[in-house]
DOZA-785520 format. One line per field, with one value per residue: residue in one letter; residue number from 1; x, y, z of N, C-alpha, C in turn. Coordinates in steps of 0.05 Angstrom, whole numbers. Layout:
// DOZA-785520
resn <- (A/...)
resi <- (NUM/...)
n.X <- (X/...)
n.Y <- (Y/...)
n.Z <- (Z/...)
ca.X <- (X/...)
ca.Y <- (Y/...)
ca.Z <- (Z/...)
c.X <- (X/...)
c.Y <- (Y/...)
c.Z <- (Z/...)
END
This chain:
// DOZA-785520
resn <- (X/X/X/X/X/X/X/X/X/X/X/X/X/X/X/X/X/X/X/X/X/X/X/X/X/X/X/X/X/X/X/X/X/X/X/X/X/X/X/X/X/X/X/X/X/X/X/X/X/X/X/X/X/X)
resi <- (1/2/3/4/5/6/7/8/9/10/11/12/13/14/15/16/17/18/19/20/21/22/23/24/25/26/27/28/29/30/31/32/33/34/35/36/37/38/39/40/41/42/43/44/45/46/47/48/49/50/51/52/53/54)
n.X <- (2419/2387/2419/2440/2494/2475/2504/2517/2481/2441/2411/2412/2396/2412/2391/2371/2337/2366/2335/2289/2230/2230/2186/2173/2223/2225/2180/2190/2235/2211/2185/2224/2251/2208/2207/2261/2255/2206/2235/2270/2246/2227/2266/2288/2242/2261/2310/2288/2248/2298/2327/2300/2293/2333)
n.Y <- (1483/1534/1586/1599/1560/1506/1498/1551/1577/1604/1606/1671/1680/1717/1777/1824/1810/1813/1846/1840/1811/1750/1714/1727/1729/1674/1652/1681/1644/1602/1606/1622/1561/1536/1553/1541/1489/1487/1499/1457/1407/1420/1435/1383/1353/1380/1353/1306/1302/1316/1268/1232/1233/1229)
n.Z <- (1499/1464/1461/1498/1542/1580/1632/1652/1665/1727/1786/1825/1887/1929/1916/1943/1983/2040/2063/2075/2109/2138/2129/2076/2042/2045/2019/1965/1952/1946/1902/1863/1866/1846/1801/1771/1783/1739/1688/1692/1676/1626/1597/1594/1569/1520/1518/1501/1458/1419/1428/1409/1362/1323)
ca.X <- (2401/2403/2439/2462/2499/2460/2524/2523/2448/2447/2392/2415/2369/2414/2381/2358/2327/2370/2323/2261/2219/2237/2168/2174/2241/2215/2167/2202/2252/2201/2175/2256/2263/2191/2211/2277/2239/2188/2248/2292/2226/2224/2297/2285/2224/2273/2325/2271/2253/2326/2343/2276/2286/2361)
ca.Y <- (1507/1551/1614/1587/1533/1513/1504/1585/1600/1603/1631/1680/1684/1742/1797/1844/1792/1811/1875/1832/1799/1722/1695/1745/1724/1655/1647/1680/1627/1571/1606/1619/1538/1527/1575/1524/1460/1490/1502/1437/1391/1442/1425/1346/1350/1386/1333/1279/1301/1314/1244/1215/1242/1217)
ca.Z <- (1495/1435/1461/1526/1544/1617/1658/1643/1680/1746/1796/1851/1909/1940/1907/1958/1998/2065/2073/2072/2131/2134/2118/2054/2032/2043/1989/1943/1944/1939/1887/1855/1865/1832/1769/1765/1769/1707/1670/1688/1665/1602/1584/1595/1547/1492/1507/1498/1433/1410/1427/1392/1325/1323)
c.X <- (2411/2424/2451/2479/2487/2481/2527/2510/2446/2421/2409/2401/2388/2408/2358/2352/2341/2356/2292/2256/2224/2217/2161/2191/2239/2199/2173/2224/2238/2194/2199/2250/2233/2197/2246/2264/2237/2218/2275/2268/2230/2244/2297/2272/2243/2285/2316/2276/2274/2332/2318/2279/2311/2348)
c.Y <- (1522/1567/1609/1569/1530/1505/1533/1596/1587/1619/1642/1698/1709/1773/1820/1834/1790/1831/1864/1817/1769/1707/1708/1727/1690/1643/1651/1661/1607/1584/1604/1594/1531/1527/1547/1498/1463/1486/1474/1417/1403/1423/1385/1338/1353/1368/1309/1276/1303/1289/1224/1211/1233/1195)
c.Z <- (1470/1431/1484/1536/1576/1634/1655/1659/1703/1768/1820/1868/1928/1931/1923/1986/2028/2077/2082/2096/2122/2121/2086/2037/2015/2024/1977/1932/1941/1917/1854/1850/1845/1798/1761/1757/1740/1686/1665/1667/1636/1583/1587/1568/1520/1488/1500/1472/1413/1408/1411/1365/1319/1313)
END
């Protein structure tokens, strides 16, 4: 990554989330693990083209 290195970024799903109703908390973490996916696929694509143009 440009400004990060990605062993650095990290999501943490304890952010409030013990105050909340279970089926609450619940989605927000599928939605947490969705928002990871988008961004692991993301980072694949860059390393695609990184290793293409080599």
């Amino acid at each position: 990554m440009k400004y990060v290195k990605l062993e650095c970024i990290y999501v943490d799903a304890d952010c409030g989330m013990n105050f909340l109703p279970r089926d609450v908390a619940r989605e927000r973490l599928k939605y947490m693990v969705g928002g990871v996916k988008i961004v692991h696929e993301e980072l694949e694509k860059e390393e695609a083209l990184k290793a293409s143009s080599l």
